[in-house]
C-alpha positions as CSV (number, residue, x, y, z in Angstrom):
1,X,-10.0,16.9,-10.7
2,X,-8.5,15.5,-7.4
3,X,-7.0,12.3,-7.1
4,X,-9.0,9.9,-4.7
5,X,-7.3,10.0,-1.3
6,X,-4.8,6.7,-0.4
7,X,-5.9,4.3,2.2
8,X,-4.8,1.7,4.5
9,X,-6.2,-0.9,2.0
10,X,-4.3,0.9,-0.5
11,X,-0.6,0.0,1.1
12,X,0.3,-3.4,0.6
13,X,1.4,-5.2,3.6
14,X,4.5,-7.4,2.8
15,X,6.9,-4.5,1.9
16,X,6.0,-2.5,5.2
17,X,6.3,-5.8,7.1
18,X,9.2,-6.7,5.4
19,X,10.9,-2.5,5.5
20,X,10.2,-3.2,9.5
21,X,11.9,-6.8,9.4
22,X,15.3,-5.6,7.8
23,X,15.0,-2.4,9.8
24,X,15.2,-4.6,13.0
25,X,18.3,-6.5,11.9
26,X,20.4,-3.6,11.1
27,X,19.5,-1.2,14.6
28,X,19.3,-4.7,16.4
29,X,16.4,-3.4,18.0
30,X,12.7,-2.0,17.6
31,X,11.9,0.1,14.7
32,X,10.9,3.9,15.4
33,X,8.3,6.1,13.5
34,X,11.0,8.4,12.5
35,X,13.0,5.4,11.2
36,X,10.4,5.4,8.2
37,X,11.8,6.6,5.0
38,X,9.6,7.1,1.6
39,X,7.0,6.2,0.6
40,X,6.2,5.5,4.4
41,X,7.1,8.9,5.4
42,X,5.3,11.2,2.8
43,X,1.6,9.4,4.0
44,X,-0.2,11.5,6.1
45,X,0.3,10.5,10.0
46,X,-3.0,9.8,10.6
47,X,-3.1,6.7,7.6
48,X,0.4,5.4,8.5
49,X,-0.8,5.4,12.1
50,X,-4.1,4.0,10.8
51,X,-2.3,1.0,8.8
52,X,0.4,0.4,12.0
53,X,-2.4,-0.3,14.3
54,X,-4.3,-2.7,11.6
55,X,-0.8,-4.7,11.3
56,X,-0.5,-4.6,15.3
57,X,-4.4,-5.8,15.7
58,X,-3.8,-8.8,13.3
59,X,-1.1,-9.8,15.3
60,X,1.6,-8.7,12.3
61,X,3.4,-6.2,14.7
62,X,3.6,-5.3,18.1
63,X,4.2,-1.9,19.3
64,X,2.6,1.5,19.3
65,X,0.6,3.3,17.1
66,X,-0.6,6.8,19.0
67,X,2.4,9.0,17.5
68,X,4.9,8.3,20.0
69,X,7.7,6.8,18.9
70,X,6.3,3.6,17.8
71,X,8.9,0.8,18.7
72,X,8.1,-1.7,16.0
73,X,8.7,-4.8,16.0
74,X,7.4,-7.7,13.5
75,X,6.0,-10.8,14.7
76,X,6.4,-14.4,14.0
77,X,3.0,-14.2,12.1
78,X,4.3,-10.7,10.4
79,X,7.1,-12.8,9.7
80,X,5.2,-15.9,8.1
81,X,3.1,-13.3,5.9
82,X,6.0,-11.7,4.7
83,X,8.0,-14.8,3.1
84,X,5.0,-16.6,2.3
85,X,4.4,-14.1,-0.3
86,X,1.1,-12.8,1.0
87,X,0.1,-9.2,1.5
């Protein structure tokens, strides 16, 4: 029997806010799509691309979701969701 297929709804959004938010401190910049480690990077491109542009439509992160490199960055509203405990 297959397993029902993962989506966006199905990754929680604190921990990939919060991956992106210590990612930024340590390269001191944006976050790339290649910067991704697992779980992240075993999801198919199309759902983590899928879930980046949800977080950058609610105003959670900025940058670009069309399989470039991405440039990540967390917002001040990611930032708020992340240590109020939400997501």
């Amino acid at each position: 029997m297959n397993e029902p297929k993962i989506q966006c709804k199905d990754i929680a959004d604190a921990p990939l806010l919060s991956f992106v938010a210590a990612k930024q401190i340590e390269k001191g910049c944006w976050v790339n799509t290649w910067d991704f480690g697992p779980p992240y990077s075993e999801l198919p491109d199309n759902l983590f691309r899928a879930k980046m542009g949800q977080l950058i439509k609610r105003g959670l992160l900025t940058g670009c979701n069309c399989g470039c490199r991405g440039d990540y960055e967390i917002t001040d509203k990611g930032r708020e969701l992340v240590e109020g405990g939400r997501g």
